[in-house]
N, C-alpha and C positions, 0 to 999 in steps of 0.2 A: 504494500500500500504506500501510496502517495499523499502528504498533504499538505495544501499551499494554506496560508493562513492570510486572511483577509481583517482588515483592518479600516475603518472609517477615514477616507481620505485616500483610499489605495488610487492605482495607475490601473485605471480597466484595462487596458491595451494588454497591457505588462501581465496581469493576474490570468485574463479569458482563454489570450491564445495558447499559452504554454497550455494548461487546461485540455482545451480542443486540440492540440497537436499529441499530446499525450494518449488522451482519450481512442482518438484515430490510429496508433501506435500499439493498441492491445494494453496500457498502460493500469492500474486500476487507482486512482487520484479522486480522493477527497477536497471539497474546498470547506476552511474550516474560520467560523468564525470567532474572533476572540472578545467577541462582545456578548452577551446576552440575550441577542436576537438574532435570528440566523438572515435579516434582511440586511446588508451592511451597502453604506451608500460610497460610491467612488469620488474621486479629485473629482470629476467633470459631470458629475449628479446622474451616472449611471449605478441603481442598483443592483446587487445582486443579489440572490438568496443561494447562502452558502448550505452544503450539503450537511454538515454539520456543527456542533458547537464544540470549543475548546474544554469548554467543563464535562464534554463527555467522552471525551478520551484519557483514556489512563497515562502514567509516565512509561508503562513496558510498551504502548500503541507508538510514543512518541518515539522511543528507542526504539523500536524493532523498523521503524518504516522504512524502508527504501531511500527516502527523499525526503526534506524539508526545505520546501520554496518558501521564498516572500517577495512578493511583488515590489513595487515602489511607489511614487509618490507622494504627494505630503497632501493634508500632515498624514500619509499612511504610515511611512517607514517613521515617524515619530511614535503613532500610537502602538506600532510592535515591538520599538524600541521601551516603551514601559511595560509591556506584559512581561511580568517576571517569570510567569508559567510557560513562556515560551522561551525567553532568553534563557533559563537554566535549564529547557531544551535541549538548547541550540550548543549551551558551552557543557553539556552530558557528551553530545551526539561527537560533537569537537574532539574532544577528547580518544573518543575509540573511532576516528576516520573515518565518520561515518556521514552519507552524501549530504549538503546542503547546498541549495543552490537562493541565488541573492544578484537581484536586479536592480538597476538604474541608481536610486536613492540609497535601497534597502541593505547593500554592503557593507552602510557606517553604522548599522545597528553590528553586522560583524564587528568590526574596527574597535567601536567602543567596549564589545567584548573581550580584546585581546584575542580573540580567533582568526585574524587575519597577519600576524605576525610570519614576517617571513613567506608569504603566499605573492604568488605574483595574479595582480588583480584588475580590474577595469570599474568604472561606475558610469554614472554620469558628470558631467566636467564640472564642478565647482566642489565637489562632496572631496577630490581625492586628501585634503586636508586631512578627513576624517577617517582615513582607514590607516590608524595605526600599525607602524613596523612592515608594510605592504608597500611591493614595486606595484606602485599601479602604471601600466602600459595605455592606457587610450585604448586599447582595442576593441573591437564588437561585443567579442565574448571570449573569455579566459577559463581553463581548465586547471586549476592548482591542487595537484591532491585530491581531496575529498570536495573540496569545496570549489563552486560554478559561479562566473558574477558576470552579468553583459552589462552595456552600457543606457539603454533607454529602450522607451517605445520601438522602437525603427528595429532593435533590437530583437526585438523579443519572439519572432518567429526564427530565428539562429538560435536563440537561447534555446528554446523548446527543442528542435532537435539534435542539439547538441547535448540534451540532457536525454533525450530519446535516446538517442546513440546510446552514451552509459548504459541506460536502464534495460533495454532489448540489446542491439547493435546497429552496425553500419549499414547494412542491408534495410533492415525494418525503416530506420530513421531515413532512408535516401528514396525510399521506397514513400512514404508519405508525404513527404518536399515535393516528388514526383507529381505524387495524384493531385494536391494542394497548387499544384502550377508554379509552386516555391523556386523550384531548380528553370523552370522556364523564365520567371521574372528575372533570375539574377544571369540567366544570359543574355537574356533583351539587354540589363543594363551592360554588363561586357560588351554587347554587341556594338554599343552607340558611344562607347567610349572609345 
């Protein structure tokens, strides 16, 4: 199991597609809310109604999962950045190398964990301040160890199957960019450059 933790203020873009690219992938991904309501509204006033809540998963569901995403935007990656039920998560999971992946904003909730030391990382361009003891590169999306980080929106269907890729492989993941017309878009852009 998979689950992305949705927070009041998230990046729809950021949180949906991974989701959907997963989903399509044979993936099995919860979206989990960390609020008391499973309707949680996004940065740009889209809601969503998350599959589940944070108080009804145990700390072995959190451990055992495959995957822990967090989308980004604000104040998302701020209101995940105060769930403490999820930060001591994140720095449990840390500890035994286990996958988390962290988009756009939501990297310097890593950072200010201390979970990012020594990782070479991306985010979005004003956050790299915040990701302590981390080469951040600018790049799309980054693979370090355990832990996955891209850099925004525009991003976020790379993120998805690069995190696809891990979870199944390279086949599976290049196999849904396929059907999804992914791999067609980013030759049209090759094409016209």
């Amino acid at each position: 199991m998979v689950y992305e933790f949705l927070a009041p203020g998230f990046e729809e873009t950021e949180a949906v597609i991974p989701v959907d690219v997963l989903r399509r992938g044979g993936v099995e991904i919860q979206t989990v809310s960390i609020t008391d309501a499973l309707t949680v509204a996004g940065a740009h006033g889209i809601s969503v109604e998350a599959d589940i809540l944070l108080s009804e998963l145990s700390d072995a569901d959190l451990m055992a999962a495959e995957l822990l995403m967090l989308p980004g935007g604000m104040p998302g990656t701020s209101n995940l950045d105060k769930c403490e039920r999820l930060t001591d998560a994140l720095v449990a999971r840390s500890k035994q190398q286990r996958l988390i992946g962290a988009i756009c904003a939501a990297p310097i909730v890593l950072g200010r964990l201390g979970l990012l030391q020594g990782e070479t990382v991306t985010c979005y361009p004003g956050f790299e301040h915040c990701l302590d003891g981390a080469d951040y590169t600018g790049r799309v999306c980054v693979v370090s160890r355990h832990i996955v980080t891209a850099e925004g929106p525009a991003a976020a269907f790379h993120y998805a199957y690069t995190l696809l890729e891990l979870l199944k492989d390279k086949e599976t993941a290049d196999r849904v960019a396929h059907d999804m017309r992914y791999t067609h878009l980013i030759q049209s852009i090759s094409d016209v450059q």
